[in-house]
VOPAGU-2260 file (C-alpha; in pm, 1 decimal, decimal comma):
REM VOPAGU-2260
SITE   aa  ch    i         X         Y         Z
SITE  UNK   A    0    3689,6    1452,4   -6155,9
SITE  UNK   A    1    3862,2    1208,3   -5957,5
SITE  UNK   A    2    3978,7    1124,0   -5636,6
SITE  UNK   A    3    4350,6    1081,4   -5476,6
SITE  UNK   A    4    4458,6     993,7   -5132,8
SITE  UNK   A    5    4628,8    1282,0   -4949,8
SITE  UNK   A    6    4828,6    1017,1   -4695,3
SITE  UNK   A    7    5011,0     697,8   -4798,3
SITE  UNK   A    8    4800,8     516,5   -4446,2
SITE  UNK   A    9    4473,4     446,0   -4570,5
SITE  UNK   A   10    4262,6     475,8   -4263,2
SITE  UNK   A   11    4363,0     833,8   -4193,7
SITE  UNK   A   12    4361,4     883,8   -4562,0
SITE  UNK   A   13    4092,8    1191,7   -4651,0
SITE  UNK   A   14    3958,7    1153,4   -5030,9
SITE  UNK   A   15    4088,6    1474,7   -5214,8
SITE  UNK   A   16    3900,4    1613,6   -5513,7
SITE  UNK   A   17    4065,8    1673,9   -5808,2
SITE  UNK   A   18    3915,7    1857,6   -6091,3
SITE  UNK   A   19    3970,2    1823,2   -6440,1
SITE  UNK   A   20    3811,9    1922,1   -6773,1
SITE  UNK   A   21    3629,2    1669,7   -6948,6
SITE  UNK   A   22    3851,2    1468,3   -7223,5
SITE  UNK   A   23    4134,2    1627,6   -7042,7
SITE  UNK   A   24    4478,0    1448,0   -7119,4
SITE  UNK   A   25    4843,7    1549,9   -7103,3
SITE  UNK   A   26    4984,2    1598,5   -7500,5
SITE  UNK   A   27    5317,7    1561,0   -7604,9
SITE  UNK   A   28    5447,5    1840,8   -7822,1
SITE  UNK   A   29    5398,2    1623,4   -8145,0
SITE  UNK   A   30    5078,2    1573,7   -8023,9
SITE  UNK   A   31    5033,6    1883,7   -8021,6
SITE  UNK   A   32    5194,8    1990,2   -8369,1
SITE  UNK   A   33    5034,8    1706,5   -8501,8
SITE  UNK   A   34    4685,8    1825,1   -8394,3
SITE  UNK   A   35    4743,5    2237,1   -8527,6
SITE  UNK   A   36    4885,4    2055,5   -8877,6
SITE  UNK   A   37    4515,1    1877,9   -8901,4
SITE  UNK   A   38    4300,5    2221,5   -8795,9
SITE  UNK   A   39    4524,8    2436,1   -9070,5
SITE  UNK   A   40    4501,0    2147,1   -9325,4
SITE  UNK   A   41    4118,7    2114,1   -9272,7
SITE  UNK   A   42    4107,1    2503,9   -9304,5
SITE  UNK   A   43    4327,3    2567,6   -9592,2
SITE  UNK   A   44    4080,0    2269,3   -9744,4
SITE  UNK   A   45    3776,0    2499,6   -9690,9
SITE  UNK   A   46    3965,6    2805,9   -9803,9
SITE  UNK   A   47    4000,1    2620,1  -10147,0
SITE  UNK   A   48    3647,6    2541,5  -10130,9
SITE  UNK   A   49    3521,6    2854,4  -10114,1
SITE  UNK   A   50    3775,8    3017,1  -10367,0
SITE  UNK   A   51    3583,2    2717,2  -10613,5
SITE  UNK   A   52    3299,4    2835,0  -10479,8
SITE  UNK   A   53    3344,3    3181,5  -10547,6
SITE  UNK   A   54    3480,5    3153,7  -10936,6
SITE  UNK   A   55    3252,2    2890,0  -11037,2
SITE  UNK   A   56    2930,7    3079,8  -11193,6
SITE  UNK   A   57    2613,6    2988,4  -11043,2
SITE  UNK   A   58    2343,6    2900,2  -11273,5
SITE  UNK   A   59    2158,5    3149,6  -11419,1
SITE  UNK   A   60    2356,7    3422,2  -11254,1
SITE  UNK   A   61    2729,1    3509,5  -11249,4
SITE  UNK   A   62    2975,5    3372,6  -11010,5
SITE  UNK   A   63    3049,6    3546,6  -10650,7
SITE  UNK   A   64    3327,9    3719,3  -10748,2
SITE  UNK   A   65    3191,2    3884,5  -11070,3
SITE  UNK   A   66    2890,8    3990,7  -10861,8
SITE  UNK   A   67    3113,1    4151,2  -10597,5
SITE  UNK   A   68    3375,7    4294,6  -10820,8
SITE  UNK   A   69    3020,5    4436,8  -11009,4
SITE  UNK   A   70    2863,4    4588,1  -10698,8
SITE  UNK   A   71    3226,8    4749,2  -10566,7
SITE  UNK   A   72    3309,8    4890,3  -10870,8
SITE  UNK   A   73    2957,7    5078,3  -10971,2
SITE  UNK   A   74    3101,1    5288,4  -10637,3
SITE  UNK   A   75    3389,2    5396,1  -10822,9
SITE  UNK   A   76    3387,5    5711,4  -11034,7
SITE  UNK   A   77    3243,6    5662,6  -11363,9
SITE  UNK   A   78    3123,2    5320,8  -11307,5
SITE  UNK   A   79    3430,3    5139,8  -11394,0
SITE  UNK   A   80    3789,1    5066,6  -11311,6
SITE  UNK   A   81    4100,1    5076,0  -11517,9
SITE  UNK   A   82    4334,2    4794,2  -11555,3
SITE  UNK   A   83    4692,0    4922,0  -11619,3
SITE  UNK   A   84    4860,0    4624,4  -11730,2
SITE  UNK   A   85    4771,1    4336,2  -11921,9
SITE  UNK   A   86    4726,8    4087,1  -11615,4
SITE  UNK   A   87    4606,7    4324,2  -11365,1
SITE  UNK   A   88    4245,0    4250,2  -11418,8
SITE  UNK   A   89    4271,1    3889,8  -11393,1
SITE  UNK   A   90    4519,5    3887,4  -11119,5
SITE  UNK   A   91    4272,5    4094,3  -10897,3
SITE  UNK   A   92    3976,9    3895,9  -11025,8
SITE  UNK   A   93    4213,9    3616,7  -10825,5
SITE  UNK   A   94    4247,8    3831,6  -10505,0
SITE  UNK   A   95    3881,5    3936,9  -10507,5
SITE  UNK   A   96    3827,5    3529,8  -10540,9
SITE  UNK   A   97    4069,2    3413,4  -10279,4
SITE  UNK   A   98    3888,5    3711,3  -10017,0
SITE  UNK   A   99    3555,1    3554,2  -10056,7
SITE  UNK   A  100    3673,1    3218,9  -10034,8
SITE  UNK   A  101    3820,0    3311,6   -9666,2
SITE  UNK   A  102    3457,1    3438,2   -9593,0
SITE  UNK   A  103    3307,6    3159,1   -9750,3
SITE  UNK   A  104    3508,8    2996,7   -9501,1
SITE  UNK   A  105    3535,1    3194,9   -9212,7
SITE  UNK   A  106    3291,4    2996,5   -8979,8
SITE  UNK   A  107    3472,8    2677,4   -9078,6
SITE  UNK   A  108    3838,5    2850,6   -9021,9
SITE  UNK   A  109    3732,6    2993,1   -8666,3
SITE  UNK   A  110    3557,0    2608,5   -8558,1
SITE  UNK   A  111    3892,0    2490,0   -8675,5
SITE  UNK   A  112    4074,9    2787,9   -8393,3
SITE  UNK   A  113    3803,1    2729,5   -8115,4
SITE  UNK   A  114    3856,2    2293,0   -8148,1
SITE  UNK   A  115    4231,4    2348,2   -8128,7
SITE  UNK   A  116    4219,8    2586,4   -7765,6
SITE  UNK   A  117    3847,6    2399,3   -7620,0
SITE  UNK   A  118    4033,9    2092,8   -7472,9
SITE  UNK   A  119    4202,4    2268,3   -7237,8
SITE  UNK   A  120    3862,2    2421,9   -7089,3
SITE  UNK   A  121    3546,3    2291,3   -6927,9
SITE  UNK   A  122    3231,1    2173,0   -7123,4
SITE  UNK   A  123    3037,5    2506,1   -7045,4
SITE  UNK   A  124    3344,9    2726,2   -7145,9
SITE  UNK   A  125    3358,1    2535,1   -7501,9
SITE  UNK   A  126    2966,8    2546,6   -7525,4
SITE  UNK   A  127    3014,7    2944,9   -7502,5
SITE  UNK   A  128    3297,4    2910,7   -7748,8
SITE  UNK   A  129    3146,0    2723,9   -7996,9
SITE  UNK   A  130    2814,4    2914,5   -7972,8
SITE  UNK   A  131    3036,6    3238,9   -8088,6
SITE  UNK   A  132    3082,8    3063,6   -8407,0
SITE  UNK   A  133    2747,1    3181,7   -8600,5
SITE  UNK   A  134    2731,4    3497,6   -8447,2
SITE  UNK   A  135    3099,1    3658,5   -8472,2
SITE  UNK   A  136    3011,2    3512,6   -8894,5
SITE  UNK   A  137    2687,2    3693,8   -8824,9
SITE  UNK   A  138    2818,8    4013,5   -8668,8
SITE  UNK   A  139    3143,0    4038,6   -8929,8
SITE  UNK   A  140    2863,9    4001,9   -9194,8
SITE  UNK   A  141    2634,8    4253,8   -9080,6
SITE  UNK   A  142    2954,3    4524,3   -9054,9
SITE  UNK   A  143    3029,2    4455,2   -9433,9
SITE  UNK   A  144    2683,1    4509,1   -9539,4
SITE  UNK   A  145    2701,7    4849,4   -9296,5
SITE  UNK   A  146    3040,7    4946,3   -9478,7
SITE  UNK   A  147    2919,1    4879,4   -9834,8
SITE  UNK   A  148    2560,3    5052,1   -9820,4
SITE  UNK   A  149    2651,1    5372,2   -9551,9
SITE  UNK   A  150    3016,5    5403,5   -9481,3
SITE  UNK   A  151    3157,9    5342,0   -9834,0
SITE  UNK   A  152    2963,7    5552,3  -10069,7
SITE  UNK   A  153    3051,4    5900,8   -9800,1
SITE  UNK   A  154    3458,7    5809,3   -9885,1
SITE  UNK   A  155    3400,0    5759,0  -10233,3
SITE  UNK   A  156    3243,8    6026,4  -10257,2
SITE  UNK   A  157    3484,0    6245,8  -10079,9
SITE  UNK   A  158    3778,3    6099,6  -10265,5
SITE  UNK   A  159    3630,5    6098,6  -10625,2
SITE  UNK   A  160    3573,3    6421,7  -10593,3
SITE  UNK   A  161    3857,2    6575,6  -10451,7
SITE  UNK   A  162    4046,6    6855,0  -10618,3
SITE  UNK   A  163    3864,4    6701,9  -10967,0
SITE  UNK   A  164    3998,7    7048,4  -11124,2
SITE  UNK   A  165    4326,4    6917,7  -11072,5
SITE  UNK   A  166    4320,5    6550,2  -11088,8
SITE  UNK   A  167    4097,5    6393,0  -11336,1
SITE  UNK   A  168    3974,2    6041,0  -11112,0
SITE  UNK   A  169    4069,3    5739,6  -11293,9
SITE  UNK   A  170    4075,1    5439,9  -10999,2
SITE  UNK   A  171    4285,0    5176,4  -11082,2
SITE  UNK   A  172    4170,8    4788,1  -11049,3
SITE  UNK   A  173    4409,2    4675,9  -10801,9
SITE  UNK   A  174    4444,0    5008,2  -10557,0
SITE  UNK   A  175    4073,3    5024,9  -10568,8
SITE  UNK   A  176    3953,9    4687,0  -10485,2
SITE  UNK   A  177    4269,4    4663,2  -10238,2
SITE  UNK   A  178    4081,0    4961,6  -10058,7
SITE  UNK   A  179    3714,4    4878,4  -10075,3
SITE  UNK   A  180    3799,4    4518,2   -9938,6
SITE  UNK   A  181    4052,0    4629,4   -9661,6
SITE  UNK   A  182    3789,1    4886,5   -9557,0
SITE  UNK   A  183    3474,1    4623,2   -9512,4
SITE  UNK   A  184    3765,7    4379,3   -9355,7
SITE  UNK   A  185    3812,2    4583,7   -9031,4
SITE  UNK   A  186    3458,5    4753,3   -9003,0
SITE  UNK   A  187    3326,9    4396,2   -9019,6
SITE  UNK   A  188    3598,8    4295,8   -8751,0
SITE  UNK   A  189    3491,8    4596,4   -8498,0
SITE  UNK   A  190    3132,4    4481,5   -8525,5
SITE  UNK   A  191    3251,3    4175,0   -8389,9
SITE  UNK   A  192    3309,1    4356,9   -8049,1
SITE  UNK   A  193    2989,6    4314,5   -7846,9
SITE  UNK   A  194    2996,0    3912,3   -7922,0
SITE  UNK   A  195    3384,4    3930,7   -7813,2
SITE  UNK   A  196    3276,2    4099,9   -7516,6
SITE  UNK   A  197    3023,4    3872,0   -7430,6
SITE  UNK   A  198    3191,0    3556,4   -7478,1
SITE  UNK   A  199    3485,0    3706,0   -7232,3
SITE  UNK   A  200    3255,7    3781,8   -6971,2
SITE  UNK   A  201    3089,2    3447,3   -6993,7
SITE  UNK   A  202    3405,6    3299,9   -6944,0
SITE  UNK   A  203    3508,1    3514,2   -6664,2
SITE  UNK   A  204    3763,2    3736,2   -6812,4
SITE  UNK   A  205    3574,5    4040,9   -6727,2
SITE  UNK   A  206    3241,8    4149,7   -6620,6
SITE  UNK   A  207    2972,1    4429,2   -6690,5
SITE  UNK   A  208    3067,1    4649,7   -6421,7
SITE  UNK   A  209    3412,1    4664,1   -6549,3
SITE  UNK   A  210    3332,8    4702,1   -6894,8
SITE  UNK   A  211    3102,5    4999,1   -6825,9
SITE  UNK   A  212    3397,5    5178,1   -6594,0
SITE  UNK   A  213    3595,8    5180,4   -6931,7
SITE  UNK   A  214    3304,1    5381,0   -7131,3
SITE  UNK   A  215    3531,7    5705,0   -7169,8
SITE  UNK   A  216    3832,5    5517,4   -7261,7
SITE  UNK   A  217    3619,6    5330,5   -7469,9
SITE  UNK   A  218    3477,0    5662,2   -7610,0
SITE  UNK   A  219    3828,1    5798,8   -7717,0
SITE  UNK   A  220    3915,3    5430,4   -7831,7
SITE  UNK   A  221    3668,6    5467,8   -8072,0
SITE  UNK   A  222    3685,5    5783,3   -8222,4
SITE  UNK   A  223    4109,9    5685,8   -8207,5
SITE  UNK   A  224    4047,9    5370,4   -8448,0
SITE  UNK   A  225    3827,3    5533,6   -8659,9
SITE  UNK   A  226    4095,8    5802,4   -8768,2
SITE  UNK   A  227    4335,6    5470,2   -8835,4
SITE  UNK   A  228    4032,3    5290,6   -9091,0
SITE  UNK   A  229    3865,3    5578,3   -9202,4
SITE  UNK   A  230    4026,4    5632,9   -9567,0
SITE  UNK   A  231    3967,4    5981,1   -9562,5
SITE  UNK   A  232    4069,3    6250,0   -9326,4
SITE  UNK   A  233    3726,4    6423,8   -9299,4
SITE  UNK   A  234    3548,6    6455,0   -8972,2
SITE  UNK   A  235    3195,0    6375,6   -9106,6
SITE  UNK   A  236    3364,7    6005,6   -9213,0
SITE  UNK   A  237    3596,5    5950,1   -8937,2
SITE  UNK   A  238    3253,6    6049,8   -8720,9
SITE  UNK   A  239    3036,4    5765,2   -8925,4
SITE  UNK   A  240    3299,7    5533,1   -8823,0
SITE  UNK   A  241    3368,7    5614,2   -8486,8
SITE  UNK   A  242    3056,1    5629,1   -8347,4
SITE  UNK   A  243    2903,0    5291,9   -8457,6
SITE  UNK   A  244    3183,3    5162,4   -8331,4
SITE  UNK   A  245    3133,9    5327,8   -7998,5
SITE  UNK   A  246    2766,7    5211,2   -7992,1
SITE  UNK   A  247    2924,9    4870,5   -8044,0
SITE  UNK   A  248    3114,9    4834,5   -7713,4
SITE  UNK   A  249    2775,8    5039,6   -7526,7
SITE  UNK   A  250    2568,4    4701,8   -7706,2
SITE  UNK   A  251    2824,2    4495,9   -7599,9
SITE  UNK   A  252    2849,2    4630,6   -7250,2
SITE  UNK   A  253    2471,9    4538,1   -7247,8
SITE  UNK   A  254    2520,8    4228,0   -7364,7
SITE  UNK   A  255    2781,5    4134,3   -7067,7
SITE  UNK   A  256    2489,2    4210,2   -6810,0
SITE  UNK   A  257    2332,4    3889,5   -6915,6
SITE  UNK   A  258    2632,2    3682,1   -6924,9
């Protein structure tokens, strides 16, 4: 905060208060560029990290990725998956990788976002921001666990066993993993919601009253983006989908009444 002098005559002069955030300084555009090329080279660094961290076998055990690629593929029918060309399997063994190492490095990545925009706001706007940090990782964690165990094995199960007169189910590598992984991406994204909300009603953005005026909106919101994830066109999976994520924005609306 500091002070300016609304008249050029100093005894009429009346002290005006001018506000600004703490560590708050004009930037020049390579400033600027300057500062984004050090947050992307300090997360592509962690990135690389975890990807190292996901290949390299732990002792004792197998490495992350083996141990993920294990426990997605006993979902598949028959246990395992088939590998149609000759570099297919290691090729998605490097996808598989290269997805754990951005969720190895996910808190790291979004520090890197929330440093880059916090300047510009006051100290208790980047204490909320940075406090999101472990709990969006927390949340998106928690909806990839709720995928894997409840959500997954009900569209496997519809899929793998879908017309089998016809079709004999042989899933592979690539396609497979490509769908398991994009599925637990964007159900652990929507579980992010009720920390998103929070955070933007801290902030002033919105508040609880308005939230909760949105709850049928939000109803058909939900049940709208679980036909767009849900794999399958069933109503008993689109229904597992939608209405978690439904009970996500009532939590969240919750939430914003103690912002």
């Amino acid at each position: 905060m500091t002070l300016t002098e609304s008249s050029a005559d100093p005894s009429t002069s009346v002290p005006e208060v001018v506000e600004h955030a703490p560590g708050d300084r004009e930037m020049t555009m390579l400033e600027h560029l300057n500062e984004l090329r050090h947050r992307l080279t300090v997360s592509v660094i962690a990135v690389v990290v975890g990807l190292l961290v996901s290949i390299v076998p732990i002792p004792g055990f197998d490495s992350l990725t083996h141990f993920a690629m294990s426990l997605m593929s006993e979902k598949a029918p028959g246990g395992k998956l088939l590998a149609l060309g000759p570099g297919e399997a290691f090729f998605t063994y490097l996808e598989v990788s290269l997805i754990i190492g951005v969720a190895v490095a996910m808190p790291v990545i979004i520090y890197q976002l929330l440093s880059f925009v916090t300047p510009a706001l006051y100290e208790n706007e980047r204490k909320y921001l940075l406090i999101a940090v472990p709990g969006v990782t927390l949340s998106f964690a928690i909806g990839v666990m709720f995928c894997y165990y409840l959500m997954l094995p009900f569209a496997i199960a519809f899929l793998g066993n879908f017309q089998t007169d016809i079709f004999s189910q042989q899933w592979a590598a690539e396609r497979y993993l490509d769908f398991v992984t994009t599925f637990m991406f964007w159900v652990g994204i929507t579980f992010e919601l009720p920390i998103v909300m929070y955070i933007l009603t801290k902030l002033g953005v919105v508040s609880a009253s308005r939230l909760a005026s949105f709850r049928k909106y939000a109803f058909v919101m939900a049940f709208v983006i679980g036909a767009i994830i849900t794999p399958t066109p069933d109503p008993i999976n689109q229904t597992i989908v939608s209405l978690p994520i439904y009970l996500l924005y009532e939590l969240g609306v919750i939430l914003a009444r103690f912002a």
